[in-house]
N, C-alpha and C positions, 0 to 999 in steps of 0.2 A: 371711819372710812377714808381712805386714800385720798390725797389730792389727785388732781389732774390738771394736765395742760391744759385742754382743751375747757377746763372751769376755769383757770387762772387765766385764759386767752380772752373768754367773752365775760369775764367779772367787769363792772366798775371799778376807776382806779380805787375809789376809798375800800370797797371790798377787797379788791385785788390783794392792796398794803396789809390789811388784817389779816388773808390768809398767809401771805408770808413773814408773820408775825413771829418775831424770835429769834429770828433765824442770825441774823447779827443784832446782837445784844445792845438793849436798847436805843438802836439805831434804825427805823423805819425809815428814815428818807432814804437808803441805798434801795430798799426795794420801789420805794416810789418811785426812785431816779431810772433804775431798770428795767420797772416796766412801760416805760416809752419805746421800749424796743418790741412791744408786742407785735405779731403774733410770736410764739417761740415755738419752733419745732422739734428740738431734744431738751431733755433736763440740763444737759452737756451746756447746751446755749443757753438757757437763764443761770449759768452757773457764774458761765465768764461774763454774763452782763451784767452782774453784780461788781464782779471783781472788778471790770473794770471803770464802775463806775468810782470804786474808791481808790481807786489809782490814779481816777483825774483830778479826785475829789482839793490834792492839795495837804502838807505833811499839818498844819496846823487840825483841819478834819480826822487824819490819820490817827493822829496822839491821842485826841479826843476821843475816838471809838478803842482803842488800846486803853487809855485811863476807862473808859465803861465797862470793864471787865473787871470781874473778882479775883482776889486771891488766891491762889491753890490752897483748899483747909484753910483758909484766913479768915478774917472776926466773923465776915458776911456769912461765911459757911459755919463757923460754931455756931452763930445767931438765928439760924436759919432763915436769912433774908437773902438767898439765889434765888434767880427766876429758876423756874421747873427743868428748863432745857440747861442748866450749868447744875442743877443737883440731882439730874439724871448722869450729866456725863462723868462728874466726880465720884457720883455713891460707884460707876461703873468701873471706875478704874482701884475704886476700893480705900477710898482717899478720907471716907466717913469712917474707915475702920483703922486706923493709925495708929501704932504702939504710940506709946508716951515718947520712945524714944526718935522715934520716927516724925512722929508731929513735930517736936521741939529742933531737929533739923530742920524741917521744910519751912517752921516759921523765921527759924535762922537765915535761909536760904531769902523768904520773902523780903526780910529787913536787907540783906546783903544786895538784894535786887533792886527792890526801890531806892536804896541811896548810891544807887551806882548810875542806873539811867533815867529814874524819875518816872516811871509807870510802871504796873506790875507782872511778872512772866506770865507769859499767857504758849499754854501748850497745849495740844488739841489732845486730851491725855486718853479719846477711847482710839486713837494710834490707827496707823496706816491702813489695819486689817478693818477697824470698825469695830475692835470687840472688847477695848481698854487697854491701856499699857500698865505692869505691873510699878507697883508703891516704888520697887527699889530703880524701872527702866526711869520713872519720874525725878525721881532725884539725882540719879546721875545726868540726866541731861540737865536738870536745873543747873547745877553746877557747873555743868561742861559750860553751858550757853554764860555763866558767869564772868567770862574770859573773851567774851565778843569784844569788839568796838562799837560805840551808840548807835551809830548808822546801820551797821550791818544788825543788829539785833534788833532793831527797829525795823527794820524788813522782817524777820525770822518771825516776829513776833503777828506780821499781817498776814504772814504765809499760814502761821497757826490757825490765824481765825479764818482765813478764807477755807481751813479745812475742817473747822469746826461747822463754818457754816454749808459746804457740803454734805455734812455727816446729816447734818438737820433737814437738810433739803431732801434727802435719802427718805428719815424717816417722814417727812410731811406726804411726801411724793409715794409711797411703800416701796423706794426702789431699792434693790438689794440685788449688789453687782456679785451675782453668783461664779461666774466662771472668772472674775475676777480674784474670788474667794478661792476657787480652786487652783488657780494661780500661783498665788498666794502661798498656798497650801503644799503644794509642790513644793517651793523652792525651801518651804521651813523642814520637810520633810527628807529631801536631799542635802541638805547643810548638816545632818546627824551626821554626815559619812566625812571626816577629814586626818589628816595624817598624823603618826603619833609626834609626838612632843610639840604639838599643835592642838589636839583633841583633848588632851588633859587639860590645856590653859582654857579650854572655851575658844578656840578659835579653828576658822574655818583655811584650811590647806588642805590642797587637793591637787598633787604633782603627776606627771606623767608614769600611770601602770605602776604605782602604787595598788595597795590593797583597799585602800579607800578609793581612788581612781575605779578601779575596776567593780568596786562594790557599785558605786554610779550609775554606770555603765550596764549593771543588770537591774537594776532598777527603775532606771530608765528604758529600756526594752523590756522590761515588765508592763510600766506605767504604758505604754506605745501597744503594747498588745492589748491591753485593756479598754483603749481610744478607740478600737477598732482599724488598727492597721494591718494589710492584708498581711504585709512579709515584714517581717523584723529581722534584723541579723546585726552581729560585730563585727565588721570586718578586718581585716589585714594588718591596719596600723591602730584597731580601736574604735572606731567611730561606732557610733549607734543609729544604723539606717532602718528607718519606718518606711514602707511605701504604702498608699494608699490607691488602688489601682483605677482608673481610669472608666468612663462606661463603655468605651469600645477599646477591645485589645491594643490596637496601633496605635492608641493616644500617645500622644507626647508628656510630660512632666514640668509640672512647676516645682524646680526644688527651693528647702529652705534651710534654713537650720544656724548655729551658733554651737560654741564650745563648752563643753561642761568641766573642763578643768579651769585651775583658778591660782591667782596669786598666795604667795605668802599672808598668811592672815587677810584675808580675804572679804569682799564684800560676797551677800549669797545671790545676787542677781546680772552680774556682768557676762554675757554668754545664757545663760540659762534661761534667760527672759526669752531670748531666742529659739530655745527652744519649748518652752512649755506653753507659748503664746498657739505657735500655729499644732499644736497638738489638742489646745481646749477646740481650735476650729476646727480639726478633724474629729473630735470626739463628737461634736454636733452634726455635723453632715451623716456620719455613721449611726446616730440615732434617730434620726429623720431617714433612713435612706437610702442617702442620695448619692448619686456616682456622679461627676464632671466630667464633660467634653473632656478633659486633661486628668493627671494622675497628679498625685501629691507627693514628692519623696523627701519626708523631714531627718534631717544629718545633723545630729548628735554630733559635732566636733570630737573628736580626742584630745586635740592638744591645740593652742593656740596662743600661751603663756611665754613661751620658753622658760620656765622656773628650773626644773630638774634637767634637761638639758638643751643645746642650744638650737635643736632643730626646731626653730619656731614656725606657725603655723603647720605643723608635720601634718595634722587630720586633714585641712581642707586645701594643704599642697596636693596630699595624694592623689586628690581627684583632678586634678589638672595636672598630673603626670610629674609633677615638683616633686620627686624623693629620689636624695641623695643617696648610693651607697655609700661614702665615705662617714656618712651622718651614724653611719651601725657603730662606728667605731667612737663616738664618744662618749666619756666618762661622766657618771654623775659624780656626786660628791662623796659618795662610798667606792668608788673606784667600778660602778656596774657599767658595762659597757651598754648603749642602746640594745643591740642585739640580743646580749643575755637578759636584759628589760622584758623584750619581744617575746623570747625564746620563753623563759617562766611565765608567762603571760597566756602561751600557748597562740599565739598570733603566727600566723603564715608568713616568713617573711618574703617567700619568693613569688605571693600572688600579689605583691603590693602594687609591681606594672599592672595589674589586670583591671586597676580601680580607676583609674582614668575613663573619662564619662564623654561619653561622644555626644559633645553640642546636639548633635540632629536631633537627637532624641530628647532636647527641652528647651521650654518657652524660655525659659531665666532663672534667677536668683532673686531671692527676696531676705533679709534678713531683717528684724524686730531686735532692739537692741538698748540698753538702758543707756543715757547720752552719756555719762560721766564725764560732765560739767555742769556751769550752773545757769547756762545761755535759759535753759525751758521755765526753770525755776524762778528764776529771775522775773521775766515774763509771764507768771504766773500761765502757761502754759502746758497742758498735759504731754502734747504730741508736737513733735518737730517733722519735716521732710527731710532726708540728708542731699544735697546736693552732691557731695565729692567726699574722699576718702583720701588724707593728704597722704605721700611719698614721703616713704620711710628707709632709713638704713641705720644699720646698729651694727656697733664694734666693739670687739673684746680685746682688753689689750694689757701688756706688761709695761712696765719702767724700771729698767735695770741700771743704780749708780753705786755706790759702796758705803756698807753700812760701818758708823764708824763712832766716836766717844764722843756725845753730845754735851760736855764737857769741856774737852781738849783738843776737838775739830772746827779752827776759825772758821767762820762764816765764808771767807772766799776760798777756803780748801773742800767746800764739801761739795759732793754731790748725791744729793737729797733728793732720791724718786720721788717721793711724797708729795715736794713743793712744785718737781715738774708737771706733775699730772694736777696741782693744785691752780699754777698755772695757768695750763692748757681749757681749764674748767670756766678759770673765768675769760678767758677769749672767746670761746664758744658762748656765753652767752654775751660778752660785746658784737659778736657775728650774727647771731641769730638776731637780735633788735634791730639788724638794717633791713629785713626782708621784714615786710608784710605777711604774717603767718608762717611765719618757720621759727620754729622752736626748736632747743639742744639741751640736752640734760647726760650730764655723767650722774647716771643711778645707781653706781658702784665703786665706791671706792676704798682700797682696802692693804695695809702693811701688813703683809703675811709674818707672823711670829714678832709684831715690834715691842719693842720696849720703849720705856718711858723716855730711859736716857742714854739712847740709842738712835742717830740718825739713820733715817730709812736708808738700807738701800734698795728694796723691789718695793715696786707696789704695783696691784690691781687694780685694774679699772675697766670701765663699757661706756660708751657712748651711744648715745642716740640722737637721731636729727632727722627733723620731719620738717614738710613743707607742704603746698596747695600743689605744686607741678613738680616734675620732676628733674627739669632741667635747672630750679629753683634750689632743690636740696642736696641736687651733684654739684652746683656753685659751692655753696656752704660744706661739704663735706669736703672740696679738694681743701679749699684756704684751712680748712681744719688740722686734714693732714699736712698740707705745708708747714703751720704753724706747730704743730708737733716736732715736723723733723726740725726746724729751727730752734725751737724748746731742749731739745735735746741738745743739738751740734752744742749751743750758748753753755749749757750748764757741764756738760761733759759726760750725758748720759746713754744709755744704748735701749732702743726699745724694740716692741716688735706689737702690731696689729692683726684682728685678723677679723676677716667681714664677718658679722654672727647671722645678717638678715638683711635685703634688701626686698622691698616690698614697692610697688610703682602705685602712683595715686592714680586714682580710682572713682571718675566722675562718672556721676550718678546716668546711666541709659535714661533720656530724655520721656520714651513713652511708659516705662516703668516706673520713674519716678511722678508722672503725672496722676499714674493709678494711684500714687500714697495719696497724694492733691487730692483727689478727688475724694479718698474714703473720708482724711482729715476734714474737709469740709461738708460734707455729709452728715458727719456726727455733731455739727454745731460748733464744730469746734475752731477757733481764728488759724488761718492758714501761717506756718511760720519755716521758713526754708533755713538749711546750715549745714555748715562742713562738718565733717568730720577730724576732729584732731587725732583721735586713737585708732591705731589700727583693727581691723577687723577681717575675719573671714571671708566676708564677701570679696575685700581687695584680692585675691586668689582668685576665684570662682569667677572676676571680673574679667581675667586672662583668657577666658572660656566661654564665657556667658555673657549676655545683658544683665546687669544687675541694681537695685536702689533699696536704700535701707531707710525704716523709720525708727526715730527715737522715742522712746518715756522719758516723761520727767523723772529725775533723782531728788531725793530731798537731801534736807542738811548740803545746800550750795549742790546739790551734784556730785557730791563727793565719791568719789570710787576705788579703787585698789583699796579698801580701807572696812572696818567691821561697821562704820557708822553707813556706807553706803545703801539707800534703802527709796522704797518707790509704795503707791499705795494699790490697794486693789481694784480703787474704784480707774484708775492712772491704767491697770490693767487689763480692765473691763476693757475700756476704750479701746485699747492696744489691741487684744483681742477683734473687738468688733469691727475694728481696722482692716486688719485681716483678713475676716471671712468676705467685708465689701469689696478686695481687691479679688477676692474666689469670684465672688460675683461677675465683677467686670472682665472677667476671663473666660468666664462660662458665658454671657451675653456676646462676645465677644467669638465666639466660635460656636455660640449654637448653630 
């Protein structure tokens, strides 16, 4: 039979410690420590009052509960001397069934581990979903993780167990974070769809009005009809609009939503989280029901990458009336013009004025968004509040000097685009370290047709440069371009820039971001405020709307643009339940 709070609440401390017996590996003083914090009102809140008891606890305690951990497959487990809850989680990942060859890596792996950092890997191997990670997901990360430094693996390694010992807390508790699962499920289920010579290697691309793009796109408006959304439709530039209608005609709208296209090789929840979050909430309201004082309209992004061309943010421009005609006219890398994109796409491109969304008719923006960084993870925290959305601008640019015999060209004869734009890279980031929160990155740099022994003469490049304000990143952007044309005049080169995207930061609407406050602390969860470094959808929507975004945690540091980027179900439960507490306080709010 199930645990219960309400038995772990009024247990004595010595029963108390026994029922949460296991749960980190023979280490009973963290429960005993944690439950001084009795009563607990979510599972959420005895979770982190574990965790955080072994984050006071001090690294000498730390090492000590990491050294109390088994092997993967190692003696303890041939011998079978695992407690019950490490040969549950292992037979689950399938770790008792090992080829010969398979075992003799991982115990390769173990020796290579323990003489590297002096305790043994410890990884939470029944995986993010709760349902085991396969033999081969296990060894590659063994290895991967092989290439840490002490310190950071030494975190990695408490982040393990704090999610093992959620996994446990699950089953003592019988919790089982279902729409987490379907969460989850979702996003495994739409990452089958990515672009070719991307989908052959196993990896996830997903470019603007592609045929995987577009596969998305009706699958997602499948999934949204499903949810019980009144109107589903594609619009103009793409988007995937859900509305969920209101209980009185005249209602106003909360809209929500994130983009479902993605970078080059791609993680599968950046944008996507945002949207299959407030769709599991609408799929429960619809089963229950129930209709809100207000309507629901969830927006499926189209584009918010600029990977395939440079009209970025084009989906959730459109609704605030941001779309360029000149923007029809650019080229992808096959020479397709936007337009003809549109046009075999079967997209209207003359109703795309029509898509701009008249404020009156909504409360705000809300957007649910995986953080990608490592501020939550760090903090062993699920959920973040955003405060602000930092000011961005980004540029595409050429360097034109003369390409000539790397050989037979002194050193003060040449002039070497390459080395200009190499330059210019690192002044931007000497610039960017005097401002507090502004960051520069050339994410592209490239000598069209060079050879080895050939000094560049052209080369490619993009900048970007973000900040907290935006009078902050137009500082940083002129001395940029100043320092460029100075770069040039010096070396004897000729260039040309050209803006790709200027986006304004984007602090978070005060009574909106309070509603995140409020769900986040409701679910037990430690209140934790933070900016935003990446841009996002909402910044758009911002131009128009009240708007505040919450974050999930990322695991593997937060990692994002990247196949490692990845979050758990029960991270999405939460997320989720987030969510529907902010439906709440809107519906109480205007009953």
């Amino acid at each position: 039979m199930a645990l219960t709070l309400q038995q772990l609440n009024a247990a004595p401390l010595a029963e108390a410690v026994a029922l949460l017996d296991g749960v980190y590996e023979h280490s009973p003083w963290i429960a005993e420590a944690a439950l001084a914090e009795r009563p607990f009102r979510t599972l959420a809140q005895l979770k982190h009052a574990m965790v955080r008891v072994l984050r006071e606890a001090g690294e000498d305690a730390q090492l000590a509960l990491i050294r109390a951990h088994p092997e993967l497959a190692g003696k303890a487990a041939v011998a079978r001397q695992l407690t019950a809850e490490s040969t549950h989680e292992q037979s689950t990942a399938g770790l008792t069934d090992c080829t010969p060859e398979e075992f003799a890596r991982i115990q390769q792996l173990n020796a290579d581990y323990n003489a590297r950092f002096g305790f043994p890997f410890i990884l939470a191997v029944r995986g993010p979903r709760g349902t085991g990670l396969s033999r081969q997901e296990i060894i590659d990360t063994f290895a991967r993780r092989l290439n840490h430094s002490p310190d950071y693996e030494r975190a990695e390694a408490l982040r393990n167990i704090h999610r093992i010992a959620e996994i446990r807390l699950n089953d003592k508790f019988g919790h089982e974070p279902t729409l987490g699962n379907d969460v989850w499920d979702w996003h495994e289920r739409l990452a089958r769809h990515s672009d070719p010579g991307f989908a052959e290697q196993g990896q996830l691309t997903v470019t603007y009005l592609t045929d995987a793009h577009r596969a998305c796109a009706q699958r997602i408006s499948h999934w949204m009809r499903e949810c019980g959304f009144d109107e589903v439709e594609i619009d103009a530039v793409g988007n995937v609009v859900g509305r969920y209608r209101p209980a009185q005609a005249d209602g106003r709208y909360l809209m929500t939503g994130s983009h479902y296209d993605t970078v080059r090789n791609a993680g599968k929840y950046d944008g996507r989280l945002g949207i299959f979050v407030p769709m599991a909430a609408v799929r429960e309201l619809h089963r229950q029901g129930r209709r809100l004082p207000f309507g629901i309209e969830l927006v499926a992004f189209s584009e918010e990458e600029g990977q395939r061309y440079k009209a970025t943010f084009l989906g959730s421009g459109a609704l605030i009336g941001d779309f360029r005609p000149e923007w029809l006219e650019q080229r992808d890398a096959e020479g397709i013009t936007l337009r003809e994109a549109m046009q075999h796409a079967g997209l209207c491109i003359d109703d795309i004025p029509k898509l701009r969304r008249d404020p009156a008719r909504y409360l705000g923006f809300v957007e649910v968004h995986i953080e990608q960084g490592p501020v939550l993870t760090e903090l062993d925290l699920p959920l973040g509040v955003v405060t602000s959305i930092n000011g961005c601008v980004r540029y595409v640019g050429e360097m034109v000097g003369m390409a000539s015999h790397a050989g037979t060209t002194p050193m003060d004869r040449r002039r070497d685009a390459a080395l200009g734009v190499a330059e210019l890279a690192l002044y931007m980031e000497q610039r960017a370290r005097q401002d507090e929160g502004s960051v520069a990155t050339v994410g592209m740099l490239e000598v069209p047709g060079g050879s080895i022994n050939v000094v560049p003469g052209r080369c490619t490049f993009s900048m970007d440069m973000r900040a907290p304000a935006d009078a902050q990143r137009d500082a940083m952007a002129a001395d940029v371009l100043a320092q460029l044309e100075g770069i040039a005049r010096r070396r004897g080169l000729q260039y040309r820039v050209e803006l790709a995207m200027q986006a304004a930061a984007a602090p978070s609407d005060p009574a909106w971001q309070r509603r995140w406050e409020n769900a986040v602390q409701a679910l037990g969860v430690p209140l934790h405020r933070l900016a935003s470094g990446a841009g996002h959808d909402a910044m758009k929507l911002h131009e128009l709307m009240p708007q505040a975004m919450l974050f999930v945690r990322g695991l593997n540091s937060g990692i994002s643009h990247n196949p490692l980027e990845s979050t758990t179900s029960d991270d999405m439960q939460l997320a989720v339940e987030a969510f529907a507490h902010v439906l709440e306080q809107l519906a109480a709010e205007h009953a």
